[in-house]
Residue, then its C-alpha position, 0 to 999 in steps of 0.5 A: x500500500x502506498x501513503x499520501x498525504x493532504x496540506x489542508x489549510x496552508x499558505x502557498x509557501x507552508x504548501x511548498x515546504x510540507x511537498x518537499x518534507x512529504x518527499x523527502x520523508x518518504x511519502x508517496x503522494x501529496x495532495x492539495x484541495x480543490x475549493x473556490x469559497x467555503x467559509x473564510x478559509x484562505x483558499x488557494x487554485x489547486x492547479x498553480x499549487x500543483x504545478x510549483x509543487x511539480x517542479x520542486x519535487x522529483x518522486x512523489x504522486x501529486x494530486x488534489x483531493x477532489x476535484x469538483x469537475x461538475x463545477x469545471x470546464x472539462x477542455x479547460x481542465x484537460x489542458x491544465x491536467x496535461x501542463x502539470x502532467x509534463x512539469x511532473x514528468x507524468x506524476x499526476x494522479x486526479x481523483x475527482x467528485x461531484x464536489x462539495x454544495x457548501x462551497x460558493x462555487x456552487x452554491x451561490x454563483x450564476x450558472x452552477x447547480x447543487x442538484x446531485x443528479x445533474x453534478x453527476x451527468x457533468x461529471x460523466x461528460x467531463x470524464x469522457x471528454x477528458x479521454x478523449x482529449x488525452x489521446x492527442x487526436x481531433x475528437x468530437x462529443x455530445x454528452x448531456x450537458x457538453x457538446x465538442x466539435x473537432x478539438x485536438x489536445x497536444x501534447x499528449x500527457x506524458x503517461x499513458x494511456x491515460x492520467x490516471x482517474x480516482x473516482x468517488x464511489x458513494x458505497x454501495x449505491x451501484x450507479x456511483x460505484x458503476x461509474x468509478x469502476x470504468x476509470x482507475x481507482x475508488x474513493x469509497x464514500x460510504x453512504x451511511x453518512x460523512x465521517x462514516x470510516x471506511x473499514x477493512x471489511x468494506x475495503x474487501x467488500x469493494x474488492x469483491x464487487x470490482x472483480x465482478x465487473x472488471x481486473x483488480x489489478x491495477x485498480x486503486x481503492x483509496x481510502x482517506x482518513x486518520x489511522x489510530x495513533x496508537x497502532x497506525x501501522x496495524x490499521x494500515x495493514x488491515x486495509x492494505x491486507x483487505x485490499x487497499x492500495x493507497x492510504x491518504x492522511x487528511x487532516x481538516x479540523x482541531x490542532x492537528x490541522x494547522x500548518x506547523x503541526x500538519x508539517x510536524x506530522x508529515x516529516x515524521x513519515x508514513x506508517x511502516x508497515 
């Protein structure tokens, strides 16, 4: 299992310290988050983070968790995905969601909508225009809310086939897991409520389901959380040997959230298992 870890809340600069400390401690991945307003938090573009974090690291996974592509233009994402792809030398992973209504972006701006069923509908046309434009050649799309006449993206993204795709998954509702499945990876959101952890059990559970529909090899199940300080390398083990392929440490409330402790933290390494 690989580990990464989310620099919630911090300045630009504190974002570019706690990216090296995460490489040089050995972590696998470093995410930001995607936001426009939520709140009075200090909120910075995901995409100019990533692309400074890009060039000042030379290992380790980048990312941010999530991107809210409902509220995003999936052309416009698709060149930006591709420039941080390049300045990474193929290192970008995009987990992506229908994205948070509490954020203004949402919710208080012209031209958006909160309702879940058409976020899902824009999701699935940005995702099958992100696939196509990746491929490098002139496409067309008629999606249900999107509509692209002979576009042509180049270059084409350093990895391939594709930039890999995590795609929350509300479990076990089988249209939103229906929809991770056709993509790389799971970020398993139980539909029992936010906070609501996601246990070994679970993990297996999903592992399950995925293998009826498609390989599991070289399908990611991403979980997100706290482990326990007192056995975080146990519970690590547990999901791992469950199935989990990637464990992402996101710290958003309390003390240990703030930058100087989230940089503590991350300097101290992954769990070892």
């Amino acid at each position: 299992m690989k580990f990464g870890v989310v620099a919630s809340f911090a300045s630009p600069d504190q974002v570019l310290e706690m990216a090296v400390a995460a490489e040089d401690a050995g972590w696998d991945g470093f995410f930001t988050w995607d936001g426009i307003s939520v709140g009075d938090v200090d909120t910075f573009d995901p995409w100019a983070l990533l692309a400074a974090v890009a060039v000042r690291t030379s290992r380790i996974r980048l990312g941010a968790m999530v991107f809210a592509l409902a509220r995003r233009h999936p052309w416009k994402v698709a060149r930006e995905a591709i420039t941080v792809d390049h300045l990474s030398g193929g290192r970008l992973v995009m987990p992506v969601g229908l994205g948070a209504v509490d954020d203004g972006g949402f919710s208080r701006v012209s031209g958006a909508t909160t309702d879940r069923r058409t976020r899902a509908e824009l999701l699935d046309d940005a995702l099958a225009i992100l696939d196509l434009a990746w491929c490098g050649e002139p496409f067309s799309y008629v999606g249900t809310h999107h509509r692209v006449e002979d576009l042509v993206f180049r270059p084409r993204p350093v990895q391939r086939p594709r930039i890999p795709i995590w795609v929350v998954g509300a479990w076990p509702a089988p249209r939103s897991m229906t929809r991770a499945v056709r993509w790389d990876g799971v970020l398993p959101a139980p539909m029992s409520g936010p906070g609501t952890p996601v246990t070994p059990g679970m993990v297996a559970e999903i592992r399950a389901w995925v293998a009826e529909r498609r390989e599991n090899t070289g399908f990611d199940v991403v979980v997100e959380g706290v482990l326990p300080e007192d056995d975080a390398a146990g519970a690590a083990r547990a999901l791992a040997d469950a199935g989990a392929t990637w464990w992402v440490e996101s710290r958003w409330e309390g003390a240990a959230a703030r930058p100087a402790n989230l940089l503590a933290r991350i300097r101290q390494g992954p769990p070892r298992l």
